[in-house]
PQR file with spaces between the fields and no chain letter, atoms N, CA, C, O and H, PARSE charges and radii, in Angstrom:
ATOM       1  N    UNK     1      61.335  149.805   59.415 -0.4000 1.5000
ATOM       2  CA   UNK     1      60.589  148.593   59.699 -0.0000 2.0000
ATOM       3  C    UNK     1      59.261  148.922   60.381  0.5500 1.7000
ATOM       4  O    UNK     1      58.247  148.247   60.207 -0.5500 1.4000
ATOM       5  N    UNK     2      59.316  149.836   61.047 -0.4000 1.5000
ATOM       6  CA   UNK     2      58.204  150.169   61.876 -0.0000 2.0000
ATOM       7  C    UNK     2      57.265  150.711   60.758  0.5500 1.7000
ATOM       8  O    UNK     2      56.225  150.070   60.611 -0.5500 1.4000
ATOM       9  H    UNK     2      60.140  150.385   61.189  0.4000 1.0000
ATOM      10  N    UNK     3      57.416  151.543   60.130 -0.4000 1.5000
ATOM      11  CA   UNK     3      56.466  152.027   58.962 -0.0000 2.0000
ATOM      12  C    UNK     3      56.043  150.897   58.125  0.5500 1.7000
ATOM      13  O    UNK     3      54.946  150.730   57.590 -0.5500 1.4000
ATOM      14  H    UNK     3      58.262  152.064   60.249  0.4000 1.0000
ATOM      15  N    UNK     4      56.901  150.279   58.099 -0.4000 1.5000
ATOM      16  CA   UNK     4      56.530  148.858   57.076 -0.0000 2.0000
ATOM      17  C    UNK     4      55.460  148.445   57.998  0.5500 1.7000
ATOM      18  O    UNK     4      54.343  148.577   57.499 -0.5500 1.4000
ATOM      19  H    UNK     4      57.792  150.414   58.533  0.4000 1.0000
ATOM      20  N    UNK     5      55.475  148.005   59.142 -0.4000 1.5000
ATOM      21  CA   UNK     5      54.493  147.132   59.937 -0.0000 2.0000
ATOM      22  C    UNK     5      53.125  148.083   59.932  0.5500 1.7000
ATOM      23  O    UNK     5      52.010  147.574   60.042 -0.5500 1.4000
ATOM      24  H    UNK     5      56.383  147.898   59.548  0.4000 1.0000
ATOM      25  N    UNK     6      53.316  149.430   59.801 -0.4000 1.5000
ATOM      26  CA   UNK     6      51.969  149.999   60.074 -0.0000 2.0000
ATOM      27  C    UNK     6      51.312  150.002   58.453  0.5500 1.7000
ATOM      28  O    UNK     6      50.090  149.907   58.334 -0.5500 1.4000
ATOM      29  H    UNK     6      54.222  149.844   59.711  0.4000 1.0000
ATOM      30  N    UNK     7      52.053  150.098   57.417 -0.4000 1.5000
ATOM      31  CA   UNK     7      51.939  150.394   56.264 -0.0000 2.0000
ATOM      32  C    UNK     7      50.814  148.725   55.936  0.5500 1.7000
ATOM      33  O    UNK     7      49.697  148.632   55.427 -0.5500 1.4000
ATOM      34  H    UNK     7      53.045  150.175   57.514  0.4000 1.0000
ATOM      35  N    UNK     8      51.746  147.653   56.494 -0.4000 1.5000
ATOM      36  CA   UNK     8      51.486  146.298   55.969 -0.0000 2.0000
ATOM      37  C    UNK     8      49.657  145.950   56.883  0.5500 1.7000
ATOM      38  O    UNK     8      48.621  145.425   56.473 -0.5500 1.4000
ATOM      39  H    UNK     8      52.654  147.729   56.907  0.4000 1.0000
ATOM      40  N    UNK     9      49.991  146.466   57.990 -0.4000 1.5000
ATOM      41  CA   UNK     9      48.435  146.619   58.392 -0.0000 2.0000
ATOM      42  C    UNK     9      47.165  146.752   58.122  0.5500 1.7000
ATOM      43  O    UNK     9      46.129  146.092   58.045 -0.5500 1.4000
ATOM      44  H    UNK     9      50.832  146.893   58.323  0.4000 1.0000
ATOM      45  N    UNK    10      47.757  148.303   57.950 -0.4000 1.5000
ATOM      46  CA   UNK    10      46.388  149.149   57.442 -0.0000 2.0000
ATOM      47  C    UNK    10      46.452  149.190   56.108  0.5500 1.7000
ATOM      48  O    UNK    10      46.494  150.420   56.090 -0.5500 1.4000
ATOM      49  H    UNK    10      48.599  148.839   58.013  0.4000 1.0000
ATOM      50  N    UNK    11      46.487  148.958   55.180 -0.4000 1.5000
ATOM      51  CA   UNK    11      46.768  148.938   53.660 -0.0000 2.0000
ATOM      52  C    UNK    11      46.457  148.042   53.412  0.5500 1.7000
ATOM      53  O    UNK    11      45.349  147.952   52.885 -0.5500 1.4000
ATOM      54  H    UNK    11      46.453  147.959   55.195  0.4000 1.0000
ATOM      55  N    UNK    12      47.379  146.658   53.684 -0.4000 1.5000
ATOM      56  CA   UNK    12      47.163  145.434   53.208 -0.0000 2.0000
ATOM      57  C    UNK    12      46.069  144.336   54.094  0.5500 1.7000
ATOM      58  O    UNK    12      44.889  144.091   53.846 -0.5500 1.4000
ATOM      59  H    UNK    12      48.280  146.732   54.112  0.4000 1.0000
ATOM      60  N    UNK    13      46.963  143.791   55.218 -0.4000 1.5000
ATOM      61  CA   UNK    13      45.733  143.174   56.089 -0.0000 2.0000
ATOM      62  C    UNK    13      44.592  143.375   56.675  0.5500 1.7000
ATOM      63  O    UNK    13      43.946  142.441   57.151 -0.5500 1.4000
ATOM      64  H    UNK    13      47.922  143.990   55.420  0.4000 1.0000
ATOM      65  N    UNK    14      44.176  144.687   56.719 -0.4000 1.5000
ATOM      66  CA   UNK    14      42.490  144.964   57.079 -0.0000 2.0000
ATOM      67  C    UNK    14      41.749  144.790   56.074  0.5500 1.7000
ATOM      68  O    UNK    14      40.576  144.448   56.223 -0.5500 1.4000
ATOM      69  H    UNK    14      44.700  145.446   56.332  0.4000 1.0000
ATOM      70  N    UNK    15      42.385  145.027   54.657 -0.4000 1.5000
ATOM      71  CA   UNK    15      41.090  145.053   53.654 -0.0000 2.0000
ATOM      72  C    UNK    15      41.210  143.514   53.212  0.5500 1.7000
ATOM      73  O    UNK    15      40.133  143.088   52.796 -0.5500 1.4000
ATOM      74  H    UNK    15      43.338  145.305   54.536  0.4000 1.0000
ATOM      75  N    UNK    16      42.356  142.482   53.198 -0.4000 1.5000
ATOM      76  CA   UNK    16      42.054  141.402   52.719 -0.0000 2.0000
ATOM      77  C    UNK    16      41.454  141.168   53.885  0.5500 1.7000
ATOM      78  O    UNK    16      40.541  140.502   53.398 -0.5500 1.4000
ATOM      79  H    UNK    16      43.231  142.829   53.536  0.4000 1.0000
ATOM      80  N    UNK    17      41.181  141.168   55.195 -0.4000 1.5000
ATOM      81  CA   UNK    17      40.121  140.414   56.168 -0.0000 2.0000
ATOM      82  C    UNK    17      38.851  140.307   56.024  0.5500 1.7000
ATOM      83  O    UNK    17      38.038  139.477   56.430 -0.5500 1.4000
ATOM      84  H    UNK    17      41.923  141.709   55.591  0.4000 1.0000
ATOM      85  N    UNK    18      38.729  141.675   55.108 -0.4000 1.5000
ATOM      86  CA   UNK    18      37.505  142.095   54.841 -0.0000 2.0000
ATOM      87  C    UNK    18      36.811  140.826   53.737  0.5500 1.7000
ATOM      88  O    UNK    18      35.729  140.308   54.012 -0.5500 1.4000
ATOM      89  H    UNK    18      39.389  142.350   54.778  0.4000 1.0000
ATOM      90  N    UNK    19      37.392  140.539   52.818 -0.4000 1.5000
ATOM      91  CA   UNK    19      37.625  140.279   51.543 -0.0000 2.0000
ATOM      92  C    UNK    19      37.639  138.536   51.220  0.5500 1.7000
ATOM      93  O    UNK    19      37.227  137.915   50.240 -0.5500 1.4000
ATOM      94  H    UNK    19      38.271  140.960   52.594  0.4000 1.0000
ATOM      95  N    UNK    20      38.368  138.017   52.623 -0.4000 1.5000
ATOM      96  CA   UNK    20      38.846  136.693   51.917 -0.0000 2.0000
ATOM      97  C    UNK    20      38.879  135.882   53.679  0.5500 1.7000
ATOM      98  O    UNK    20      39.015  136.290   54.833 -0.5500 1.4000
ATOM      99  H    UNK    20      38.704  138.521   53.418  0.4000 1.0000
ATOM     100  N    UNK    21      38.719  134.879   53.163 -0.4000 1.5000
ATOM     101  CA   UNK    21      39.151  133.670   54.479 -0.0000 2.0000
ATOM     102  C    UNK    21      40.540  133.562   54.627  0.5500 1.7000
ATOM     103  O    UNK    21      40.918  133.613   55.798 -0.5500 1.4000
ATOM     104  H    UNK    21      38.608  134.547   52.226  0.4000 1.0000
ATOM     105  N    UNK    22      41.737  133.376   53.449 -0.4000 1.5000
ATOM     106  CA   UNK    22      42.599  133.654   53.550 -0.0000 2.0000
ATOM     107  C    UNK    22      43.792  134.884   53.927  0.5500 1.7000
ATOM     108  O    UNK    22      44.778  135.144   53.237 -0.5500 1.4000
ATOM     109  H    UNK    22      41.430  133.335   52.498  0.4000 1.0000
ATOM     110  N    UNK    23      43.430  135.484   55.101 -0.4000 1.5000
ATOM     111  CA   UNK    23      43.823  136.716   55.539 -0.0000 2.0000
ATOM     112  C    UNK    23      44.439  136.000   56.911  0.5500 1.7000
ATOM     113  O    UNK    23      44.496  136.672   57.941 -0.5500 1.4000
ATOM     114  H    UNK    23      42.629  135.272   55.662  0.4000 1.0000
ATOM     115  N    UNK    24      44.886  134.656   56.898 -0.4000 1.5000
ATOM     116  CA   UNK    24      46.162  134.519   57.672 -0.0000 2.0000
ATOM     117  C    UNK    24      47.499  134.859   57.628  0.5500 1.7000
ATOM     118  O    UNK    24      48.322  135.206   58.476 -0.5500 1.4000
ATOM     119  H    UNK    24      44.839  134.110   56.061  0.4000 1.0000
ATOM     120  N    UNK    25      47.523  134.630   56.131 -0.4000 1.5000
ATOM     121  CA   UNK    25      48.919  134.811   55.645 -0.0000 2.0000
ATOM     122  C    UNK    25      49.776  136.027   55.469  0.5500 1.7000
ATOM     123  O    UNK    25      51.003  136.011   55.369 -0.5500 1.4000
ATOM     124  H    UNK    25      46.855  134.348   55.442  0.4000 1.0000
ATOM     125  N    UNK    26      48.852  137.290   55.437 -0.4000 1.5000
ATOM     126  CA   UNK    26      49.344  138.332   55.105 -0.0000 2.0000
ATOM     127  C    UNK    26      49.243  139.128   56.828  0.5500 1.7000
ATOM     128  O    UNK    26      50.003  139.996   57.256 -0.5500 1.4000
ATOM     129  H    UNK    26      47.855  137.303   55.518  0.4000 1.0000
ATOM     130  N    UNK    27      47.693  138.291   57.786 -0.4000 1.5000
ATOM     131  CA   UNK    27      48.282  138.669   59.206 -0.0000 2.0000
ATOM     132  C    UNK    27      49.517  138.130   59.841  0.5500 1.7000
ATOM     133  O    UNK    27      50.160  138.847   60.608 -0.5500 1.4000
ATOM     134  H    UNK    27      47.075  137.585   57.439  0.4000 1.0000
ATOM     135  N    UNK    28      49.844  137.059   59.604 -0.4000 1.5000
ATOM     136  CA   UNK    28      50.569  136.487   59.851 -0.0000 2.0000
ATOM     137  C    UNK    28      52.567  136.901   59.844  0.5500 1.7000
ATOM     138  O    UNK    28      53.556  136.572   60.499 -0.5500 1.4000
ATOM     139  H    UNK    28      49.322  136.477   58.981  0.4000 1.0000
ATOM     140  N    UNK    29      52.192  137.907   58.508 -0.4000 1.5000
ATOM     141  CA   UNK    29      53.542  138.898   58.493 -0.0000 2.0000
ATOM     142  C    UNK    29      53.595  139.921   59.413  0.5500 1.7000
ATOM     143  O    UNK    29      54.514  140.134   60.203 -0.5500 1.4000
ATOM     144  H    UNK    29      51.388  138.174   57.976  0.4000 1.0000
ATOM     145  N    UNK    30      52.249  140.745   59.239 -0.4000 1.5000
ATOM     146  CA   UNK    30      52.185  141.637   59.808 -0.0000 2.0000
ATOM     147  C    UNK    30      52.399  141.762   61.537  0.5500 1.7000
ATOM     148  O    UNK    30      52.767  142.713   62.226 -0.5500 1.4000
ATOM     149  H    UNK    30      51.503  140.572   58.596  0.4000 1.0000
ATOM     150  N    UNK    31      51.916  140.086   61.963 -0.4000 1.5000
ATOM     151  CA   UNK    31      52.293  140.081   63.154 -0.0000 2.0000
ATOM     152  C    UNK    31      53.978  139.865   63.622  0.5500 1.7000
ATOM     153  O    UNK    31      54.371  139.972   64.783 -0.5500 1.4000
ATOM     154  H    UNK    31      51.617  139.313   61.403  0.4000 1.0000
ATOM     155  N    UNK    32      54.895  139.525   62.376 -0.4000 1.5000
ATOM     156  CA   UNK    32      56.005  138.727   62.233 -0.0000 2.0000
ATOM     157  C    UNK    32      56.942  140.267   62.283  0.5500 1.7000
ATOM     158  O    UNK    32      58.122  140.199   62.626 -0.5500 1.4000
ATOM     159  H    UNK    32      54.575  139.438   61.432  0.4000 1.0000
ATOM     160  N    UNK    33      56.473  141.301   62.005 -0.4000 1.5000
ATOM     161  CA   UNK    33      57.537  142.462   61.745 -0.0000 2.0000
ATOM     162  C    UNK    33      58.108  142.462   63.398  0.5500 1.7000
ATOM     163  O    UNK    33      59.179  141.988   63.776 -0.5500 1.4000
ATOM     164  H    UNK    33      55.514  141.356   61.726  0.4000 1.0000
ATOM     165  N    UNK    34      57.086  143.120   64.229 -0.4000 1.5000
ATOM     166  CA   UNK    34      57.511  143.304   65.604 -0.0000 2.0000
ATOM     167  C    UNK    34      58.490  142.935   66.038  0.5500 1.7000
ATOM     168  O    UNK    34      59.356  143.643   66.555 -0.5500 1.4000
ATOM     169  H    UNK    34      56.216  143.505   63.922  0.4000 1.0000
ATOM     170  N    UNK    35      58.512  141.597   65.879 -0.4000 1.5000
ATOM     171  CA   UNK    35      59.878  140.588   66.642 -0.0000 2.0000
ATOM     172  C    UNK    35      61.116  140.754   65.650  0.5500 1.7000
ATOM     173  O    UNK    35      62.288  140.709   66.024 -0.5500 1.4000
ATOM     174  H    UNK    35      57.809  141.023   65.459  0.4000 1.0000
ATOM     175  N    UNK    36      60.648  140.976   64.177 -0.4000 1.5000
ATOM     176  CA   UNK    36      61.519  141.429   63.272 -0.0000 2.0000
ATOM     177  C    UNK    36      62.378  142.645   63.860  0.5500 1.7000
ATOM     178  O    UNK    36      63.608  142.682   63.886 -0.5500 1.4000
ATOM     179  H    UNK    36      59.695  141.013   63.874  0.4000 1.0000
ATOM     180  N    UNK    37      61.791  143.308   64.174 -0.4000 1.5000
ATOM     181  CA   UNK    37      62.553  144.696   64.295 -0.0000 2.0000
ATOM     182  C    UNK    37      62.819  144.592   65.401  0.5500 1.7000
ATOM     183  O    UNK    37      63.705  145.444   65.347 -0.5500 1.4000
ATOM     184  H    UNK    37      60.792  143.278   64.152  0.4000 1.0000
ATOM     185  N    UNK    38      62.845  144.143   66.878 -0.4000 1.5000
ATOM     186  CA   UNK    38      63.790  143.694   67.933 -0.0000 2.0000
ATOM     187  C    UNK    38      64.826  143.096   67.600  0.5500 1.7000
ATOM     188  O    UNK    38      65.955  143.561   67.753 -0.5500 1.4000
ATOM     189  H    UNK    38      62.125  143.451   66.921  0.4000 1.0000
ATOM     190  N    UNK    39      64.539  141.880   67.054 -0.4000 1.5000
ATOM     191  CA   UNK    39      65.690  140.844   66.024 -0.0000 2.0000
ATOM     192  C    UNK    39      67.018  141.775   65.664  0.5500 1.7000
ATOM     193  O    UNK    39      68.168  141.487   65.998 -0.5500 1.4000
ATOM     194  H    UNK    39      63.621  141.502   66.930  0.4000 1.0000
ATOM     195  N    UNK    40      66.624  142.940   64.919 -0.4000 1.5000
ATOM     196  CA   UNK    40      67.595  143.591   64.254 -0.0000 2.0000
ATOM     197  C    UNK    40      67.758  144.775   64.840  0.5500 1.7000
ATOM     198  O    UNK    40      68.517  145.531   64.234 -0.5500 1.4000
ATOM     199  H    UNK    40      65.690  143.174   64.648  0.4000 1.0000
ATOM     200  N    UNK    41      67.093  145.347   66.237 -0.4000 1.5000
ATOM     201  CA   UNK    41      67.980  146.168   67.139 -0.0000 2.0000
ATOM     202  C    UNK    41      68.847  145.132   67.723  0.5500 1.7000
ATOM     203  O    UNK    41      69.400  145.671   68.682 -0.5500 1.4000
ATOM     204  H    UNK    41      66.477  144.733   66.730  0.4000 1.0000
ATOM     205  N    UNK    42      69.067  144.449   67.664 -0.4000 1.5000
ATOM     206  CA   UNK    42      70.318  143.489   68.734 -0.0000 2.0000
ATOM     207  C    UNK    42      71.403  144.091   68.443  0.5500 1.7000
ATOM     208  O    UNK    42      72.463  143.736   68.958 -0.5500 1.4000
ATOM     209  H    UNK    42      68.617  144.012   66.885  0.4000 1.0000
């Protein structure tokens, strides 16, 4: 999960920021992993 979150970052959400107004949606995951992966150390 952790690789996913860095992967989903830098790969995906920096260059659509670059790119588009719509670069909530894909920050919006990327901010969503973190708590993801606490979630599922429980």
């Amino acid at each position: 999960m952790g690789l996913l979150a860095v992967f989903w970052y830098n790969a995906v959400y920096l260059h659509i920021k670059r790119k588009s107004a719509f670069a909530s949606v894909p920050g919006s995951i990327a901010g969503a992993i973190p708590p993801v992966i606490g979630f599922t150390a429980l």
